[in-house]
PDB file with one MODEL, atoms N, CA, C and O in Angstrom:
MODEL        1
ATOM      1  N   UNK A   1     -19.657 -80.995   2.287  1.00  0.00           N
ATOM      2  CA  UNK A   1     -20.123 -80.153   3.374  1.00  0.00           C
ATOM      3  C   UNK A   1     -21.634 -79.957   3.214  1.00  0.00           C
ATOM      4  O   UNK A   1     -22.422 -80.279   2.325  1.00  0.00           O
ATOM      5  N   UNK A   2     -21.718 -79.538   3.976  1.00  0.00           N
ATOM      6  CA  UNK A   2     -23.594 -79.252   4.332  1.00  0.00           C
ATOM      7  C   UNK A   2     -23.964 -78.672   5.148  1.00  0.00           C
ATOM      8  O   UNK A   2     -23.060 -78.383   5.932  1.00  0.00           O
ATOM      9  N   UNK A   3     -25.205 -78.191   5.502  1.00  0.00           N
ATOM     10  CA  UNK A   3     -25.645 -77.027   6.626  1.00  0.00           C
ATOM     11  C   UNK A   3     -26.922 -77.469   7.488  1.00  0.00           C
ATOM     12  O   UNK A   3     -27.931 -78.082   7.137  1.00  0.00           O
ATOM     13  N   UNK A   4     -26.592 -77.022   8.568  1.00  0.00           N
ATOM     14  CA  UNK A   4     -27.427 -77.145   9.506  1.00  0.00           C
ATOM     15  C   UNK A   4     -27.804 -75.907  10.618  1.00  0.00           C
ATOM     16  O   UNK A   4     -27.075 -74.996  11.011  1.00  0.00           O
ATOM     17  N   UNK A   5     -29.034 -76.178  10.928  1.00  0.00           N
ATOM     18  CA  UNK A   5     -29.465 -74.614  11.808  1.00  0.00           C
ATOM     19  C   UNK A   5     -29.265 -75.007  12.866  1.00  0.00           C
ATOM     20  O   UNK A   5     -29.443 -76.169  13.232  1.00  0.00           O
ATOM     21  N   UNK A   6     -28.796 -73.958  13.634  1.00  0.00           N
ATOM     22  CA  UNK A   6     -28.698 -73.836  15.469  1.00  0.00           C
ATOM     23  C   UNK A   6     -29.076 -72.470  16.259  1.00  0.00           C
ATOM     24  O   UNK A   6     -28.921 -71.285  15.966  1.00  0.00           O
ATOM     25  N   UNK A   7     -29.634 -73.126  17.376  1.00  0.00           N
ATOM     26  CA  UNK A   7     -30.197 -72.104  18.358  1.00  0.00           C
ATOM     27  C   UNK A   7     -29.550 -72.290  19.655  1.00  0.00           C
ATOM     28  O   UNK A   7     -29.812 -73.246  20.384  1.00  0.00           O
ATOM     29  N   UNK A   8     -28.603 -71.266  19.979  1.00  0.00           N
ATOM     30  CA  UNK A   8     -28.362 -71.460  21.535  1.00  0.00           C
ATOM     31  C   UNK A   8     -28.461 -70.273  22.306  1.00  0.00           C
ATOM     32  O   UNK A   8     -28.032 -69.140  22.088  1.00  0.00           O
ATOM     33  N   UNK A   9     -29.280 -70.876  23.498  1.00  0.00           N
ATOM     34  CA  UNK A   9     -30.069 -70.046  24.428  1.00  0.00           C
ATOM     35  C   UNK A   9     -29.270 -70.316  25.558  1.00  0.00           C
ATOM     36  O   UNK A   9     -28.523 -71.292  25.479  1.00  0.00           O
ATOM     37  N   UNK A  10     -29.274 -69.629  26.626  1.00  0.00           N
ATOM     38  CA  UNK A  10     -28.939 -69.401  28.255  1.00  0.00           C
ATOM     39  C   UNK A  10     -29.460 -70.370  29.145  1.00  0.00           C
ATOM     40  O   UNK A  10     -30.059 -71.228  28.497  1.00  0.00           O
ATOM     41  N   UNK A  11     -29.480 -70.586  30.352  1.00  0.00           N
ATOM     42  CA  UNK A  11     -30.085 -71.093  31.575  1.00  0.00           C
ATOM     43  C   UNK A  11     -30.389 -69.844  32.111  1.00  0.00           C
ATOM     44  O   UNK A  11     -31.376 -69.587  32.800  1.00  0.00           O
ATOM     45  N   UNK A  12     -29.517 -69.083  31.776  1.00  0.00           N
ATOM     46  CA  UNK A  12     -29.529 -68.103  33.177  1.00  0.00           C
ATOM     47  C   UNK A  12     -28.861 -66.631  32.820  1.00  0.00           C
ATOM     48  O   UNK A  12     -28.005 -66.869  31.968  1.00  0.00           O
ATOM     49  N   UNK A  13     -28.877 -65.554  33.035  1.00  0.00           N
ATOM     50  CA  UNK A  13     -27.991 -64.323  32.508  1.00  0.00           C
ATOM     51  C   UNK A  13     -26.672 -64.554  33.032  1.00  0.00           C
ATOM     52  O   UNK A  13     -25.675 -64.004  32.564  1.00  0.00           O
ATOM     53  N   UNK A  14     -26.649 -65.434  34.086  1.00  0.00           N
ATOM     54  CA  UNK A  14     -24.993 -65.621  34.634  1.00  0.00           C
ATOM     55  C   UNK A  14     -24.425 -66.605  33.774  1.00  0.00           C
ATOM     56  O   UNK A  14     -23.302 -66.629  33.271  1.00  0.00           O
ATOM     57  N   UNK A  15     -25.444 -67.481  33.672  1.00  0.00           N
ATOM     58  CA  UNK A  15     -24.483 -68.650  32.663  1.00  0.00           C
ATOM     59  C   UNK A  15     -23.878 -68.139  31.227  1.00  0.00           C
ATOM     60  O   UNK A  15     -22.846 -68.586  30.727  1.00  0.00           O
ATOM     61  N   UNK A  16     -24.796 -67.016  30.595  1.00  0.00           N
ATOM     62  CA  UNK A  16     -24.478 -66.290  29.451  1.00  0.00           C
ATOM     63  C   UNK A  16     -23.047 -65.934  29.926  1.00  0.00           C
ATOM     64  O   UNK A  16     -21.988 -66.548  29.795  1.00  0.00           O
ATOM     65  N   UNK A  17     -23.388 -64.566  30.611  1.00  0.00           N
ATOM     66  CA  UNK A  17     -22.078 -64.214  31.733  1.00  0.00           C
ATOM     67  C   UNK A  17     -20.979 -64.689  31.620  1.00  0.00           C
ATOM     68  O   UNK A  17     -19.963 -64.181  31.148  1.00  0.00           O
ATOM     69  N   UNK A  18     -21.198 -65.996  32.185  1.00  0.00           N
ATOM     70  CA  UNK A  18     -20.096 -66.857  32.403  1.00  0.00           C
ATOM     71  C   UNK A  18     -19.548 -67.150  30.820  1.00  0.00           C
ATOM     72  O   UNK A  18     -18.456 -66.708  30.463  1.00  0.00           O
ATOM     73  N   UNK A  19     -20.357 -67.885  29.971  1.00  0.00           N
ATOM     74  CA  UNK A  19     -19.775 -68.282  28.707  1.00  0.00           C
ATOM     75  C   UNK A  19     -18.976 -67.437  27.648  1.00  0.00           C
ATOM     76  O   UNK A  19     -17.922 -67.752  27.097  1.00  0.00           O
ATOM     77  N   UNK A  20     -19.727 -66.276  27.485  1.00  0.00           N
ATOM     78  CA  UNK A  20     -18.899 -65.452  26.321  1.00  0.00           C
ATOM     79  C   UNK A  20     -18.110 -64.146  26.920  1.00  0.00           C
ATOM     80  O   UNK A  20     -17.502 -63.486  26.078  1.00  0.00           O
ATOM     81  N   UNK A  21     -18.046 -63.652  28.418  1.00  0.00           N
ATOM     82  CA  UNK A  21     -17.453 -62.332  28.874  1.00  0.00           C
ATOM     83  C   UNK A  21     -18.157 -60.988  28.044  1.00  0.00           C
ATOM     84  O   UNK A  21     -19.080 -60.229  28.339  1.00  0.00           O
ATOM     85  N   UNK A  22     -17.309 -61.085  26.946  1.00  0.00           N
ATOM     86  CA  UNK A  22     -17.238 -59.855  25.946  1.00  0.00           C
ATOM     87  C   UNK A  22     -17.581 -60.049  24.874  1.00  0.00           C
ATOM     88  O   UNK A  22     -18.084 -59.043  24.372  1.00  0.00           O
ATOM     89  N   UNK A  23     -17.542 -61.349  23.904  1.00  0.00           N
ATOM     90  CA  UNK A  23     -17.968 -61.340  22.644  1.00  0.00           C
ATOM     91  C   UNK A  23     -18.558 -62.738  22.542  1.00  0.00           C
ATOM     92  O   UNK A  23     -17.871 -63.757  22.609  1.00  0.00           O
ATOM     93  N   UNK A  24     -19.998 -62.716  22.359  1.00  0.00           N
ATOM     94  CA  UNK A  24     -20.887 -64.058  22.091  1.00  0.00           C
ATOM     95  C   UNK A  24     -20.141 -64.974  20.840  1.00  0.00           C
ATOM     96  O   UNK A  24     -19.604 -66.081  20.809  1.00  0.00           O
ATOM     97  N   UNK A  25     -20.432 -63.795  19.732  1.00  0.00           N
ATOM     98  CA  UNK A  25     -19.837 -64.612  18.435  1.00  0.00           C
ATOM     99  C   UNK A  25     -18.632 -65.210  18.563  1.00  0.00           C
ATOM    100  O   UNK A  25     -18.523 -66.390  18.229  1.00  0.00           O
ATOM    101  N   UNK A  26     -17.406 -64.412  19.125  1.00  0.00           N
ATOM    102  CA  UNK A  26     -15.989 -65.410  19.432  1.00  0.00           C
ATOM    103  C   UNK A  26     -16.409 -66.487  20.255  1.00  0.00           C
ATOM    104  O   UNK A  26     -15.809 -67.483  19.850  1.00  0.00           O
ATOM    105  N   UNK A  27     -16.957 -66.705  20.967  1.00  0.00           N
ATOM    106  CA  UNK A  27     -17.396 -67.799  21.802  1.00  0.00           C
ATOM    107  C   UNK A  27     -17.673 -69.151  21.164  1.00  0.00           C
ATOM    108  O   UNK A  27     -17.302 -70.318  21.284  1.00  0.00           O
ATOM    109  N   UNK A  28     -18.880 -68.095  20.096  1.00  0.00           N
ATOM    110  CA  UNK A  28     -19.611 -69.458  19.779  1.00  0.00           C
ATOM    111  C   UNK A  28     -18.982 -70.201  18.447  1.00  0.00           C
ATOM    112  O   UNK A  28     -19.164 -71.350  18.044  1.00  0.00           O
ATOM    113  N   UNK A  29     -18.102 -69.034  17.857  1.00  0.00           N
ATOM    114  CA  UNK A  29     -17.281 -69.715  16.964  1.00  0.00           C
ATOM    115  C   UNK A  29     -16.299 -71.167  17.528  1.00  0.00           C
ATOM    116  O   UNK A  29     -16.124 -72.273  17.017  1.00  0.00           O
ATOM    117  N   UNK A  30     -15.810 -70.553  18.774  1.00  0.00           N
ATOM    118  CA  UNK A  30     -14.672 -70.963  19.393  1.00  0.00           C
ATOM    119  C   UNK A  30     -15.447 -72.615  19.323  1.00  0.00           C
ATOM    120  O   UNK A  30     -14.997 -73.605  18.746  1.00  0.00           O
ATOM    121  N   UNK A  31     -16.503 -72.518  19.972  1.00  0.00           N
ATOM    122  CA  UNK A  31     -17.302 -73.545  20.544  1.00  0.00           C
ATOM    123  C   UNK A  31     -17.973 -74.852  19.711  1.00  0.00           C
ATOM    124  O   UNK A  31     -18.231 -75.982  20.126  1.00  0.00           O
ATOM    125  N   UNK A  32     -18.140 -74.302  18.475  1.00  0.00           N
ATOM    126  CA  UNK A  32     -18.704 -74.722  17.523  1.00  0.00           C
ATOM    127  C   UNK A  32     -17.255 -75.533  16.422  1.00  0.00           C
ATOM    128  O   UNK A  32     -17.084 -76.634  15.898  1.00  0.00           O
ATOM    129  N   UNK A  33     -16.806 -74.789  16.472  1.00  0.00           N
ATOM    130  CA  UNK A  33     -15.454 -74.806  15.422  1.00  0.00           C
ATOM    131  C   UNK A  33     -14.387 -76.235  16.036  1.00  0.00           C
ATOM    132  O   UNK A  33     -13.715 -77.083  15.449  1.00  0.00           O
ATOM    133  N   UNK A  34     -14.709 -75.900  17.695  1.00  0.00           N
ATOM    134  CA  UNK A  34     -13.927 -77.154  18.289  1.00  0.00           C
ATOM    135  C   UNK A  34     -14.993 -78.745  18.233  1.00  0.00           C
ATOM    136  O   UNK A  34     -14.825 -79.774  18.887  1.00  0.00           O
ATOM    137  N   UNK A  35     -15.825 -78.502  17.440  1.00  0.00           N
ATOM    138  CA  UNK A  35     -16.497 -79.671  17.178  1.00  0.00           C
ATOM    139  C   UNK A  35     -16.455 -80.148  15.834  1.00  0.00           C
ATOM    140  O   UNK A  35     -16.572 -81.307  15.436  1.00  0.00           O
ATOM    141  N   UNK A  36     -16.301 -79.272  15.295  1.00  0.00           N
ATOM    142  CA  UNK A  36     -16.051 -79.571  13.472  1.00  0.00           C
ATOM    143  C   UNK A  36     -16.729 -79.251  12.528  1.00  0.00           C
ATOM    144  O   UNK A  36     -16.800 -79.736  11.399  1.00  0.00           O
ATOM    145  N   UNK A  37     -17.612 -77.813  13.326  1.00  0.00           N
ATOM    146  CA  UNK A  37     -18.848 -77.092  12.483  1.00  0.00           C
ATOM    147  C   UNK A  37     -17.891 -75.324  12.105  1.00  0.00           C
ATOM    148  O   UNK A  37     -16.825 -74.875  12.525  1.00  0.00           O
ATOM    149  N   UNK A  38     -18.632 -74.935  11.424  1.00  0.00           N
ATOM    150  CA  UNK A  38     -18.204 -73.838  11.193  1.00  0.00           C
ATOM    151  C   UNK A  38     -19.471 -72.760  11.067  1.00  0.00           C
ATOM    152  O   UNK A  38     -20.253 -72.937  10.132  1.00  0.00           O
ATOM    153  N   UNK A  39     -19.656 -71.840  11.826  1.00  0.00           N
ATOM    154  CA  UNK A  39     -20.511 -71.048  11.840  1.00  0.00           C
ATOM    155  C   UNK A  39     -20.756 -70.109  10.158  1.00  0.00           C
ATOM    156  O   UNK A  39     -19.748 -70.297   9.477  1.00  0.00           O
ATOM    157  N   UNK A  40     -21.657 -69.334   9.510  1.00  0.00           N
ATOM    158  CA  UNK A  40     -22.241 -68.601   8.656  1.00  0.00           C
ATOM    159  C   UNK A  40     -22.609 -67.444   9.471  1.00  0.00           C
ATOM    160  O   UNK A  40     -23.151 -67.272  10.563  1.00  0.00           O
ATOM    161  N   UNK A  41     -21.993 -66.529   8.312  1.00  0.00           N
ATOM    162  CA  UNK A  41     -21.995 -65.245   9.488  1.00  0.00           C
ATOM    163  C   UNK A  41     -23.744 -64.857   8.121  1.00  0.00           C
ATOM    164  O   UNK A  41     -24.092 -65.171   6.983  1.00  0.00           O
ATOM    165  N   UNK A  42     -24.329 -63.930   9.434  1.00  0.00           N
ATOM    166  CA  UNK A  42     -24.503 -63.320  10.233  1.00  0.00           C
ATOM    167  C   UNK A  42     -24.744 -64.403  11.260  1.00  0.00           C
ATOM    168  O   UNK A  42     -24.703 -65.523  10.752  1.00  0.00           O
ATOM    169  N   UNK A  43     -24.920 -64.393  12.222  1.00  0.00           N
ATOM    170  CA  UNK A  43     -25.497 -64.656  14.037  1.00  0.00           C
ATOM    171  C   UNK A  43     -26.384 -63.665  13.695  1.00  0.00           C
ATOM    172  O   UNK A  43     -26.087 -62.528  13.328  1.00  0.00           O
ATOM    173  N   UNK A  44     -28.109 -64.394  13.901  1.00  0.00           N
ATOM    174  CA  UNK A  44     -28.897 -63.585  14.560  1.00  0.00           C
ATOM    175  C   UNK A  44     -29.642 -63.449  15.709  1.00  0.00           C
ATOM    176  O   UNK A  44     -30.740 -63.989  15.844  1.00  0.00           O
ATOM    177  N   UNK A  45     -28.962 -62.559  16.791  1.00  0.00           N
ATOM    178  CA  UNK A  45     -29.514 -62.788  17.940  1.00  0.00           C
ATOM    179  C   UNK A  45     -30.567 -61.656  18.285  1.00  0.00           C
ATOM    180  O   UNK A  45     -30.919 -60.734  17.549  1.00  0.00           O
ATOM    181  N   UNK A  46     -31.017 -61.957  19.658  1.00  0.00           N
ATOM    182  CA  UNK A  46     -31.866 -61.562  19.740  1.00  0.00           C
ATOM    183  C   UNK A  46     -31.613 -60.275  20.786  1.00  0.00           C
ATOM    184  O   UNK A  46     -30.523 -60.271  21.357  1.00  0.00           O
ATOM    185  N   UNK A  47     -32.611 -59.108  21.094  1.00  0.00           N
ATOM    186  CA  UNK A  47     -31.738 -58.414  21.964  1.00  0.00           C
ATOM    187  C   UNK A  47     -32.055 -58.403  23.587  1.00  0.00           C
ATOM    188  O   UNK A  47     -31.538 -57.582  24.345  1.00  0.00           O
ATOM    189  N   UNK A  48     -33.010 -59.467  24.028  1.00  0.00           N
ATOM    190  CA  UNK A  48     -33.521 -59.788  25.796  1.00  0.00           C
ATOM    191  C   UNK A  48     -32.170 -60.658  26.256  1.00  0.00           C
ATOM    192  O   UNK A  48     -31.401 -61.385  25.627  1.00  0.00           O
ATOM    193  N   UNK A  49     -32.245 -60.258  27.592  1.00  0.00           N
ATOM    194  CA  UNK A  49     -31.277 -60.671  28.166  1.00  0.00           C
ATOM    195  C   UNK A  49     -31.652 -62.062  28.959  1.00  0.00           C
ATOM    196  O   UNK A  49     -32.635 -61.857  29.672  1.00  0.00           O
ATOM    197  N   UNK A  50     -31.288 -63.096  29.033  1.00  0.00           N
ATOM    198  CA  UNK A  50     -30.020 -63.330  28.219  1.00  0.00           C
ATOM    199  C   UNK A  50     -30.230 -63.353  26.370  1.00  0.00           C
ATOM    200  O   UNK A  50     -31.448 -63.385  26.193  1.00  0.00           O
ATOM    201  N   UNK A  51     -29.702 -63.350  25.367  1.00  0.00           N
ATOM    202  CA  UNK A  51     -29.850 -63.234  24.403  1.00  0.00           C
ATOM    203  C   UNK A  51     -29.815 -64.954  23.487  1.00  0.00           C
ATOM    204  O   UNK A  51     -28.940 -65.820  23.465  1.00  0.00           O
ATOM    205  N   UNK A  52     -30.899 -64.897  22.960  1.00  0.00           N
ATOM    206  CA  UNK A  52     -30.425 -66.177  21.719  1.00  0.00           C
ATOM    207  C   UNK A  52     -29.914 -65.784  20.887  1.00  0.00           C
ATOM    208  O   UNK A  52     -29.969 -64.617  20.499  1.00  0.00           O
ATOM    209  N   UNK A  53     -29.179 -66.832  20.329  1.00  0.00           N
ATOM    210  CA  UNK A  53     -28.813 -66.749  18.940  1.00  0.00           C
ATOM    211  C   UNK A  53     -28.845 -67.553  17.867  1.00  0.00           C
ATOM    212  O   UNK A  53     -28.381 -68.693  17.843  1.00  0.00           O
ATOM    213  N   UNK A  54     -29.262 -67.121  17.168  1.00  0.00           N
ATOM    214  CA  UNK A  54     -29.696 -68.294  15.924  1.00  0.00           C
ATOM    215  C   UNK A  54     -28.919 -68.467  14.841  1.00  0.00           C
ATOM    216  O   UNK A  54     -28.907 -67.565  14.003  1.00  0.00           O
ATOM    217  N   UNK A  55     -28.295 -69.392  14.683  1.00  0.00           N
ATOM    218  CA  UNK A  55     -27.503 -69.142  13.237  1.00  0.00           C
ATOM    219  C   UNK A  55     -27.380 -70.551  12.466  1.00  0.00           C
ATOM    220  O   UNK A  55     -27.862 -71.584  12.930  1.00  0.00           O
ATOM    221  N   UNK A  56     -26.481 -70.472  10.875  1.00  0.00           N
ATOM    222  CA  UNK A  56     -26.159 -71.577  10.176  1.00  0.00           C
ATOM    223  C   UNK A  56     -24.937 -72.272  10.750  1.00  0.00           C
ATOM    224  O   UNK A  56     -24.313 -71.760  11.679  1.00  0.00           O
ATOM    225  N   UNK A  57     -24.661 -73.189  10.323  1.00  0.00           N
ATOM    226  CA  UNK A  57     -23.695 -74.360  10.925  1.00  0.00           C
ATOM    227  C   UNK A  57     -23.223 -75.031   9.248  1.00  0.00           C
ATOM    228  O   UNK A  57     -23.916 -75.935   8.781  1.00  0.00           O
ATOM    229  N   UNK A  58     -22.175 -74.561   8.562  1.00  0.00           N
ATOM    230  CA  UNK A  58     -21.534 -75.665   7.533  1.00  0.00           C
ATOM    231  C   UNK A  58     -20.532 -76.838   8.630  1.00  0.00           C
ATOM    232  O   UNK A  58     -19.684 -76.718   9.515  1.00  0.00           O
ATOM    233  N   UNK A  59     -21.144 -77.794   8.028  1.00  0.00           N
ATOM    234  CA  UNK A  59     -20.677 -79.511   8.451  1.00  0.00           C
ATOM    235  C   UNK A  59     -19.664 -79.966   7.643  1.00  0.00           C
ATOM    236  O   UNK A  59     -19.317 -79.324   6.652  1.00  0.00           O
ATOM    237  N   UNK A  60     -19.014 -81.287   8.044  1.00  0.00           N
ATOM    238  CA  UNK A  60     -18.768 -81.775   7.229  1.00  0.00           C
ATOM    239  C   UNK A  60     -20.000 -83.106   7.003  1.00  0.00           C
ATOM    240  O   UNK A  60     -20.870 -83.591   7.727  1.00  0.00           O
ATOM    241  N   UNK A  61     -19.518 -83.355   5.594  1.00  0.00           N
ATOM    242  CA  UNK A  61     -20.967 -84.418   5.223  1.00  0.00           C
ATOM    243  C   UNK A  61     -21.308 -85.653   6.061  1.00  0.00           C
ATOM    244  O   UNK A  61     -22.420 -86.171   6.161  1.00  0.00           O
ATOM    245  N   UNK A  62     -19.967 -86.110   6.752  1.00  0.00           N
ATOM    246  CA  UNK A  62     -20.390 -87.670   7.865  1.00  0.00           C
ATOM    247  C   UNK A  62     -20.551 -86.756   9.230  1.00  0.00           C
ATOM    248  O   UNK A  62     -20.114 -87.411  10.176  1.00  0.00           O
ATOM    249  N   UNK A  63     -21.002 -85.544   9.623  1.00  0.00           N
ATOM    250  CA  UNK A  63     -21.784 -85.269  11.112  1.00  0.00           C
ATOM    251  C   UNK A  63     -22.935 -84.994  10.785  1.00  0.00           C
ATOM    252  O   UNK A  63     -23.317 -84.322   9.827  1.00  0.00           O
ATOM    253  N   UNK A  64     -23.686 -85.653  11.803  1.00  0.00           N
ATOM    254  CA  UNK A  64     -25.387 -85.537  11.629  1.00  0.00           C
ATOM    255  C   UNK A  64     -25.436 -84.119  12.613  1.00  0.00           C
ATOM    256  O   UNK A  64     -24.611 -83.415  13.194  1.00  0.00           O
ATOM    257  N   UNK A  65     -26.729 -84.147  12.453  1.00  0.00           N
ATOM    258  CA  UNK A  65     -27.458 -82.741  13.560  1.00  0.00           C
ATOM    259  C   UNK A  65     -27.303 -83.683  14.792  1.00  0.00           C
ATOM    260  O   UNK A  65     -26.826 -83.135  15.786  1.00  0.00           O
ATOM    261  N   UNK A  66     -27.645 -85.095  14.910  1.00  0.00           N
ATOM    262  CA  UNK A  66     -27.471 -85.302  16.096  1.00  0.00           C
ATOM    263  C   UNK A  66     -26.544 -85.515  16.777  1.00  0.00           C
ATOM    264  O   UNK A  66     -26.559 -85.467  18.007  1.00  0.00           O
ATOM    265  N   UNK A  67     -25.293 -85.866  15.862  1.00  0.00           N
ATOM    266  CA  UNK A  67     -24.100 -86.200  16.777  1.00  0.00           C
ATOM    267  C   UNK A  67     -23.869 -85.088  17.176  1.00  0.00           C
ATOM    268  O   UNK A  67     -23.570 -84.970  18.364  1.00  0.00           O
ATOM    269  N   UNK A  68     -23.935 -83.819  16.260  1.00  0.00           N
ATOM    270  CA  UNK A  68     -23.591 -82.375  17.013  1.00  0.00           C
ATOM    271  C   UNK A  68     -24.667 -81.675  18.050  1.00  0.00           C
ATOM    272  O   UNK A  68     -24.548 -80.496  18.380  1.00  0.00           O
ATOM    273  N   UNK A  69     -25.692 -82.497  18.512  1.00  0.00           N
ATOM    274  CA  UNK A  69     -26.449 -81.925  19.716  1.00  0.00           C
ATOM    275  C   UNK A  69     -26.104 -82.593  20.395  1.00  0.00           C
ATOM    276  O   UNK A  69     -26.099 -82.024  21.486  1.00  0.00           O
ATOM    277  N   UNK A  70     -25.549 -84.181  20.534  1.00  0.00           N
ATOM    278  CA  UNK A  70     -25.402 -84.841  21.523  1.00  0.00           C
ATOM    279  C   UNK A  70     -23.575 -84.436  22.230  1.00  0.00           C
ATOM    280  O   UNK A  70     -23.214 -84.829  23.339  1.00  0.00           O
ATOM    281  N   UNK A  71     -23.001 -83.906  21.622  1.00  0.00           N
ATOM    282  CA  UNK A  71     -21.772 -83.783  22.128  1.00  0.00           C
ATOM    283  C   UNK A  71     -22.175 -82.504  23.337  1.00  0.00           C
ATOM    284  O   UNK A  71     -23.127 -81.736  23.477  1.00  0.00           O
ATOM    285  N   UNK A  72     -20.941 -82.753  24.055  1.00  0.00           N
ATOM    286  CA  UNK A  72     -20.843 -81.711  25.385  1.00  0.00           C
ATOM    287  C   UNK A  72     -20.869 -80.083  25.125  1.00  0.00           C
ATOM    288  O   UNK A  72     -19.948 -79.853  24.342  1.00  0.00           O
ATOM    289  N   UNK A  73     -21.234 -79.431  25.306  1.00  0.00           N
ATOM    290  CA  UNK A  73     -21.515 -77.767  25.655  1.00  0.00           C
ATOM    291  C   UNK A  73     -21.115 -77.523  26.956  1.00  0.00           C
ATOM    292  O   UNK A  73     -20.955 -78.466  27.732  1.00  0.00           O
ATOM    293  N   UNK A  74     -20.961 -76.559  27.238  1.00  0.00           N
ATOM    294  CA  UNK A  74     -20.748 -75.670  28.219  1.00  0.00           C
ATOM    295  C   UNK A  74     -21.925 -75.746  29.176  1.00  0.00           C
ATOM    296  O   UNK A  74     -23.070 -75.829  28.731  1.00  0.00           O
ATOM    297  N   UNK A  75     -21.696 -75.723  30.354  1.00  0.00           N
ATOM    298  CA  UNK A  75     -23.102 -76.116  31.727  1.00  0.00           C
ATOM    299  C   UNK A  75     -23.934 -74.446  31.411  1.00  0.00           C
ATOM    300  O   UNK A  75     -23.361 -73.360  31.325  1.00  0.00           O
ATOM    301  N   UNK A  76     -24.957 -74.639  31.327  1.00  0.00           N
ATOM    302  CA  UNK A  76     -26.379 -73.386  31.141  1.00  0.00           C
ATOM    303  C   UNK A  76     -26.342 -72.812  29.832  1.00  0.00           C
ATOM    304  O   UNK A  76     -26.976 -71.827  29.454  1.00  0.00           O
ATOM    305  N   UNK A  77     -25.323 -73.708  28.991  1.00  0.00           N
ATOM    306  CA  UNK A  77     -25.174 -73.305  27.407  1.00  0.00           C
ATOM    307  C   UNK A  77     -26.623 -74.345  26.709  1.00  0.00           C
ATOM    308  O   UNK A  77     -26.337 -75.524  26.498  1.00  0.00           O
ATOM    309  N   UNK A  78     -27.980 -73.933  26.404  1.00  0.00           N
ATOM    310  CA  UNK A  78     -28.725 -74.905  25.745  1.00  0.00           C
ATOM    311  C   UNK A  78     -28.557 -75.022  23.869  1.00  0.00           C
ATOM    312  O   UNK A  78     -28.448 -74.026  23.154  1.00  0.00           O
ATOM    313  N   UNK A  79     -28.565 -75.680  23.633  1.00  0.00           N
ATOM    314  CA  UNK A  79     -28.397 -76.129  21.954  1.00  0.00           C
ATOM    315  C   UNK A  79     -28.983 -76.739  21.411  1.00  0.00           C
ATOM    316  O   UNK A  79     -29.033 -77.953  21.610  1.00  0.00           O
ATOM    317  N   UNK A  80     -29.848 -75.946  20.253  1.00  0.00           N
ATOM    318  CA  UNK A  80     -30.932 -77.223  19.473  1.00  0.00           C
ATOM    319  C   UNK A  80     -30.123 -77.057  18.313  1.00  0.00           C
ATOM    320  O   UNK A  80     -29.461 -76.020  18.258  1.00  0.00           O
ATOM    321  N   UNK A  81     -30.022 -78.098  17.118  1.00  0.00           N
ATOM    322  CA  UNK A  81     -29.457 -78.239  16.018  1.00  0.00           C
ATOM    323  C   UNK A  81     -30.425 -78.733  15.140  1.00  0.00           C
ATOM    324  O   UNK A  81     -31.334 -79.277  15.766  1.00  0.00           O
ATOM    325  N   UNK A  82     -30.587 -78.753  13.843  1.00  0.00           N
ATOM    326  CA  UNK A  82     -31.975 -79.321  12.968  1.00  0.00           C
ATOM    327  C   UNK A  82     -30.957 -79.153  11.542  1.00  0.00           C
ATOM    328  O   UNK A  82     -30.514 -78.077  11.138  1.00  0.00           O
ATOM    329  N   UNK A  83     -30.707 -80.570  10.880  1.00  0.00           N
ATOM    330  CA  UNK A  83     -30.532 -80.515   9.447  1.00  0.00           C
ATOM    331  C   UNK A  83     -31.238 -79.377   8.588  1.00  0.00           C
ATOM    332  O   UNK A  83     -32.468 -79.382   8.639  1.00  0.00           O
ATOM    333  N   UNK A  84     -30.766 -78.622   7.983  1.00  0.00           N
ATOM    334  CA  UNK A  84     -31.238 -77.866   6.715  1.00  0.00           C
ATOM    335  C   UNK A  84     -31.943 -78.774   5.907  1.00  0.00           C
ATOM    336  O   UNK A  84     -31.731 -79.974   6.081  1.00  0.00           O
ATOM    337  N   UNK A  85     -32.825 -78.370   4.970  1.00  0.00           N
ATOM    338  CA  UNK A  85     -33.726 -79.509   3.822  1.00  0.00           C
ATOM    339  C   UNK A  85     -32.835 -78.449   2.769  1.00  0.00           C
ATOM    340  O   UNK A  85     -32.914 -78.583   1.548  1.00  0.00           O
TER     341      UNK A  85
ENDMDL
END
């Protein structure tokens, strides 16, 4: 396993809206977890609306940062990913 950083930001306060209802973190677990990453708690987000959030990502060792930016997200869900050194 191994770690990688991620940032996901909004399009829009509706697209937020739309993606998590009530709880960002269940979301982004949900979201993340169905790809084969596993989030590091804390989530640090931010508090403007719509809100980022920045957090760690444990991998397994054969996914790159890029295969996990290039896979599908949610429409107005944005996602940057960057290998840990």
């Amino acid at each position: 396993m191994h770690f990688m950083s991620a940032s996901v930001r909004f399009a829009s306060v509706e697209d937020w809206e739309d993606f998590s209802k009530d709880n960002d973190e269940k979301a982004l677990e949900q979201m993340f977890t169905g790809k084969g990453a596993t989030i590091q708690k804390p989530i640090n987000s931010t508090h403007g609306m719509p809100p980022i959030h920045n957090m760690t990502l444990e991998a397994p060792d054969d996914m790159e940062a890029e295969d996990l930016q290039r896979s599908k997200f949610p429409e107005g869900v944005l996602v940057h990913i960057e290998e840990d050194i």
